[in-house]
TIBA-606404 format. One line per field, with one value per residue: residue in one letter; chain; x negated, y negated, z of N, C-alpha, C, CB in turn. Coordinates in steps of 0.001 Angstrom, whole numbers. Last residue first. Glycine has a CB too. Example, Ala and Ser with C-alpha at 12.3 -4.5 7.8 and 13.67 -1.06 7.14 Angstrom:
<nodes>
rest = [s:a]
kette = [A:A]
nxx = [-12850:-13190]
nyy = [2250:5690]
nzz = [7080:7800]
caxx = [-13670:-12300]
cayy = [1060:4500]
cazz = [7140:7800]
cxx = [-12900:-13200]
cyy = [-30:3300]
czz = [7870:7800]
cbxx = [-14084:-11308]
cbyy = [598:4473]
cbzz = [5725:9046]
</nodes>
This chain:
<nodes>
rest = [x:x:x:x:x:x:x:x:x:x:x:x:x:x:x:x:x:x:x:x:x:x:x:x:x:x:x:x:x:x:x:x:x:x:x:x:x:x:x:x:x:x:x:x:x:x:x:x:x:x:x:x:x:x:x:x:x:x:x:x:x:x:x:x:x:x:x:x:x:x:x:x:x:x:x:x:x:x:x:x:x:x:x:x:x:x:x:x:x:x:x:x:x:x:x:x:x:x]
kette = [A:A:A:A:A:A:A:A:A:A:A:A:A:A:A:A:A:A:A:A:A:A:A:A:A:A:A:A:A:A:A:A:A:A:A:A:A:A:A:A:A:A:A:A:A:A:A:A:A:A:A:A:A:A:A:A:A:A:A:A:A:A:A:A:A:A:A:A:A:A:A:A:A:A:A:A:A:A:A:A:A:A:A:A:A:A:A:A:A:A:A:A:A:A:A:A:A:A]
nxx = [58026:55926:53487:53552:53214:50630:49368:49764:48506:46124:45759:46511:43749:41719:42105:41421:38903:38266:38848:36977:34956:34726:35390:33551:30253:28740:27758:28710:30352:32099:33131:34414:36700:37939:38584:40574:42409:43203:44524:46556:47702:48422:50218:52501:53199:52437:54077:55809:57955:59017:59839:58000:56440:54972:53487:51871:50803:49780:47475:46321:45486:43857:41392:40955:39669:37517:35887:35589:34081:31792:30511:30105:28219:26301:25506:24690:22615:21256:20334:19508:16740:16251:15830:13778:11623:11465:10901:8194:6637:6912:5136:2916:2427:2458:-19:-2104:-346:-859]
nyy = [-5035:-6821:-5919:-5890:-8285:-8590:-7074:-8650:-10707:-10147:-9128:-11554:-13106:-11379:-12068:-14603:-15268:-13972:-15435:-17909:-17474:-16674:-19435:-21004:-19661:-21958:-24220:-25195:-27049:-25483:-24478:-25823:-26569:-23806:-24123:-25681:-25017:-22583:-23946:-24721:-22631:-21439:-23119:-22786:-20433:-18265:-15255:-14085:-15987:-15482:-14229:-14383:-12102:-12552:-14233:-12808:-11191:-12576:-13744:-11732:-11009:-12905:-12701:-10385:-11468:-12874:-10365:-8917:-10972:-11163:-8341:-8899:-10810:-9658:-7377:-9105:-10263:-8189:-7368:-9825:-9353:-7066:-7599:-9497:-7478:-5730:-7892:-8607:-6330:-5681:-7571:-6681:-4874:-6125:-7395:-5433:-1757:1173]
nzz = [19854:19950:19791:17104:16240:17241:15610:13076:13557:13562:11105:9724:10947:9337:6780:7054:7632:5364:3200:3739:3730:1322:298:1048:1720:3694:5158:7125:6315:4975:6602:8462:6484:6544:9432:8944:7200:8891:10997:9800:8778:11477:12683:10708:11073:13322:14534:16071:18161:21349:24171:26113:25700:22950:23858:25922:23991:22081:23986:24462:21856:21687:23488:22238:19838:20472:21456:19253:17986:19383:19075:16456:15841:17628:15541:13236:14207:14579:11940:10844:12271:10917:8387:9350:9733:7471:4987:6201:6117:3554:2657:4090:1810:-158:-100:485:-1074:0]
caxx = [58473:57082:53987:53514:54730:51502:49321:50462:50602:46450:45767:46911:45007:42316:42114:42831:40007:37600:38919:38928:35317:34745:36247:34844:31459:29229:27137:28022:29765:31281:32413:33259:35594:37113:37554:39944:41688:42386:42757:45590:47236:47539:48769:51618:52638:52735:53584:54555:57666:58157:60236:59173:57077:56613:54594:52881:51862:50894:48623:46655:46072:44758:42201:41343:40813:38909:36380:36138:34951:32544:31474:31206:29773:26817:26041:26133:23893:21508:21143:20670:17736:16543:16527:15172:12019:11811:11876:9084:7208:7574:6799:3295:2370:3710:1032:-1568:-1657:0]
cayy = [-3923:-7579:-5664:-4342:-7666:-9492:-6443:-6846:-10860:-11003:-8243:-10810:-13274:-11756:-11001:-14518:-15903:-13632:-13759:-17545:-17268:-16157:-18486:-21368:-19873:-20762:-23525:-24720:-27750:-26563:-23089:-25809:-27574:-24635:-23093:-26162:-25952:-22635:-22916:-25666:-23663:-20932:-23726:-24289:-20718:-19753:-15612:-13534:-15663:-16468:-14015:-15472:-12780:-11245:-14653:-13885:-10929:-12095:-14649:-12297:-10227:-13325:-13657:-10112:-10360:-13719:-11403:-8362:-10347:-12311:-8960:-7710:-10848:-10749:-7366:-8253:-11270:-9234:-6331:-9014:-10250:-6777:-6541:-9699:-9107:-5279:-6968:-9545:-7180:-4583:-7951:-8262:-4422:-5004:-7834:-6252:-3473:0]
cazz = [19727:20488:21108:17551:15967:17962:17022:13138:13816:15106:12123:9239:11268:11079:7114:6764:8410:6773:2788:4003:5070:2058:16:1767:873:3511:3675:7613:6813:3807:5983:9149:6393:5134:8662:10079:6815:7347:11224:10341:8097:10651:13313:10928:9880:13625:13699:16180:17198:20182:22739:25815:27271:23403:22735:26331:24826:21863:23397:25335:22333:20254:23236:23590:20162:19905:22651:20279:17423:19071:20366:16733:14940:17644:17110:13530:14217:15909:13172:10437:12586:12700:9048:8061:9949:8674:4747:6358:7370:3974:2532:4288:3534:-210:-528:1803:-1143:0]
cxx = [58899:58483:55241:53614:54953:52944:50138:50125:50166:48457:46043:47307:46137:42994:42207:43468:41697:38631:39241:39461:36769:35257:36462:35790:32570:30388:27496:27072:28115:30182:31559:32679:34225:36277:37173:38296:40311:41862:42353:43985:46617:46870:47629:50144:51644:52096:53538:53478:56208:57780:60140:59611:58661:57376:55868:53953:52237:51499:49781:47781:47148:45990:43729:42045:41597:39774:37665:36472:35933:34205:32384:31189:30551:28403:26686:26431:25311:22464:21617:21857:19271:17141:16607:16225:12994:12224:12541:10481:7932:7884:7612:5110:3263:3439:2437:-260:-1028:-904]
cyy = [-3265:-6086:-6746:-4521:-6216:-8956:-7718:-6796:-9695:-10661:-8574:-9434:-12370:-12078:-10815:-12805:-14851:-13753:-13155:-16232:-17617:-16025:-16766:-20143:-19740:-21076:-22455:-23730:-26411:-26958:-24163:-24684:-27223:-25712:-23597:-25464:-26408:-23894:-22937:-25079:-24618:-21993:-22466:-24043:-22387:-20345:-17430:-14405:-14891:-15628:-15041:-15063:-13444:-11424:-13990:-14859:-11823:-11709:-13849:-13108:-10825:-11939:-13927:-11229:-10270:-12554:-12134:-9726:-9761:-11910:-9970:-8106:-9971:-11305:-8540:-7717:-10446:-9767:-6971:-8405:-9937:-8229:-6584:-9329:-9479:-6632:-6903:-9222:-7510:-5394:-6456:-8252:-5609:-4578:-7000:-7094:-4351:-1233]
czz = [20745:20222:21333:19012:16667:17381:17525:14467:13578:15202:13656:10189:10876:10751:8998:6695:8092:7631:4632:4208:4959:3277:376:1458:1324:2583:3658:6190:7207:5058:5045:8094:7045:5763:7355:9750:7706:6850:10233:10580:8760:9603:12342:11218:10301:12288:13839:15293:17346:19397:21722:24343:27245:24678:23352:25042:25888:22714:22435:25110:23792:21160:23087:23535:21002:19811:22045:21044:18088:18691:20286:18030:15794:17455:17883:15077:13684:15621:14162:11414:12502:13003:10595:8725:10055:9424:6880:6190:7567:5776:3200:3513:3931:1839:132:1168:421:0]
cbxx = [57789:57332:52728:52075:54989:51136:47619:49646:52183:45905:44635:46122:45241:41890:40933:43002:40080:36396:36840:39907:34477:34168:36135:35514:31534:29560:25672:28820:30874:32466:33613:33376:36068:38284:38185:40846:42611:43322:42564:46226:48083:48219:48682:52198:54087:51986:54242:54654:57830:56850:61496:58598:55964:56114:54251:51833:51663:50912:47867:45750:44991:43668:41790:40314:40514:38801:35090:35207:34480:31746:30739:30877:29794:26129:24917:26116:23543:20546:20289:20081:17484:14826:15909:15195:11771:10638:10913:8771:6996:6430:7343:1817:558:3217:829:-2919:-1142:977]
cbyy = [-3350:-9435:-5831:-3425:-7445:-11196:-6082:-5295:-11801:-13463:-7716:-10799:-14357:-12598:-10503:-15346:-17802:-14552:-12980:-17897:-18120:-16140:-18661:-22866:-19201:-20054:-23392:-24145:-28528:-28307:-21634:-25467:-28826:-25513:-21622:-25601:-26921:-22219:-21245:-26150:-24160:-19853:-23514:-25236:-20807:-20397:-14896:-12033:-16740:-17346:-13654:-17241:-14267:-9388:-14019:-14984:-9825:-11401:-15843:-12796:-9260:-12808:-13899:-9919:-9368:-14621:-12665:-7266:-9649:-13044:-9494:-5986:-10162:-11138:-7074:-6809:-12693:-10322:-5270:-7939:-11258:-6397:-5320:-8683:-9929:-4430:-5175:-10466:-7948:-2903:-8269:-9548:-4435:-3112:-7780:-7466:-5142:1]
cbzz = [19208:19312:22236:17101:14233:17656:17816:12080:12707:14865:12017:8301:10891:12209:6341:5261:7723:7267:1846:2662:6138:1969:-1078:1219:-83:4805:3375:8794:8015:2971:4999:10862:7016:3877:8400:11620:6672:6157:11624:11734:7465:10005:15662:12315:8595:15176:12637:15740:16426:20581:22702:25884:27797:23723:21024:27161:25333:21198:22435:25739:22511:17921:22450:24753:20338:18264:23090:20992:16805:17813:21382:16431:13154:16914:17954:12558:13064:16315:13923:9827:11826:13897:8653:6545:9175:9332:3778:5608:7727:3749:471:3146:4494:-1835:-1998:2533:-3329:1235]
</nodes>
């Protein structure tokens, strides 16, 4: 192996273990706005509220486009993102108003 290919096989492993951090990261984060989003369905189902809040969704989506420009991410990702949560926030908020 030349020191070239030694030196990017570093920087490769480098990469990779960051990677690994900020998906461990993503996945508690992930778990915690759950618990959250869980908390708040079942005090929806408390008071029988809706499962769903078209408004303050459109507000998170715009709220997320601007921090996905602000943060250089494609807005259309992190819609894909946003909107795939929420999607799973009302199926476990319709599944405990059941």
């Amino acid at each position: 192996m030349t020191d070239a290919t030694a030196r990017a096989a570093d920087l490769l492993r480098d990469h990779r273990e960051s990677i690994d951090r900020l998906d461990a990261i993503l996945v508690y984060t992930l778990a915690e706005r759950f618990k959250q989003t869980q908390a708040v369905g079942r005090l929806k189902a408390e008071h029988n509220l809706p499962p769903s809040d078209p408004d303050r969704e459109a507000r998170q989506m715009a709220r997320l486009d601007q921090l996905a420009h602000e943060a250089d991410l494609d807005p259309g990702l992190a819609k894909k993102f946003l909107t795939f949560i929420i999607s799973e926030v009302i199926r476990h908020h319709e599944k405990l108003q059941k």
